[in-house]
N, C-alpha and C positions, 0 to 999 in steps of 0.2 A: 169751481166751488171751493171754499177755503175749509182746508181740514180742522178738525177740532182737536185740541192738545187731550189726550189721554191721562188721566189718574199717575199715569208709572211713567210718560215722558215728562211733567209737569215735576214729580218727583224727581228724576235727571236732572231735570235743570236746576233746580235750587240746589241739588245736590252739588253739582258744579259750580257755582256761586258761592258754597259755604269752602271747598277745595280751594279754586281761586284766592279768598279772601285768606288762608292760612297759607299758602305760599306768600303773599302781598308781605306776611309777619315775616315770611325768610327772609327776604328780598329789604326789606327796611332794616333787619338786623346786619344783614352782608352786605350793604352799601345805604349807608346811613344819609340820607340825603331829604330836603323840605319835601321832593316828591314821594319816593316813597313812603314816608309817614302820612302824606296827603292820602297817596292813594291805600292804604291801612285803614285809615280813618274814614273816607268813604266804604268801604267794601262793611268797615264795621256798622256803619250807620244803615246800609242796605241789609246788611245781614240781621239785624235788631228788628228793621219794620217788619220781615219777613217773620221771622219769630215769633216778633208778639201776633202777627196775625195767626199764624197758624196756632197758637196758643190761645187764640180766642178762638178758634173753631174747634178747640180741643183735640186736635191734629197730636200725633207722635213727632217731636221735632225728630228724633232719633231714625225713623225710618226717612227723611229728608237731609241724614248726613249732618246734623248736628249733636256734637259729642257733650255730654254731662259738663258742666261748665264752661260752656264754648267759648264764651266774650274774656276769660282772664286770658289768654294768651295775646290778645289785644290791648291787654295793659301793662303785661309785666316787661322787663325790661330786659 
């Protein structure tokens, strides 16, 4: 029987997703390289769909680990 994901593991996991995607920003700052800015640029682009969905559900992004203007550190340089 396949388990069903929980409210607060489901939360985990994007949580870890938004984590991931802000080391991705160290990791392109400390070895500047076409991939790691690739892989930046995806993780931002996942982290956005996730966003705006849970922002249409009127979700608290904040309780799923995203911080008060999350996406600028994804730009700035």
């Amino acid at each position: 029987m396949r388990k069903k994901l929980t409210p607060a593991e489901m939360r985990y996991i994007i949580y870890r997703v938004v984590k991931n995607g802000y080391e991705s920003i160290d990791e392109a700052k400390e070895e500047p390289h076409e991939f790691n800015e690739g892989r930046k640029q995806a993780y931002y682009e996942v982290l956005d769909t996730i966003y705006n969905q849970l922002d249409i559900y009127e979700q608290d992004t904040k309780n799923f680990g995203y911080p008060d203007d999350w996406d600028k550190p994804f730009f700035s340089k």
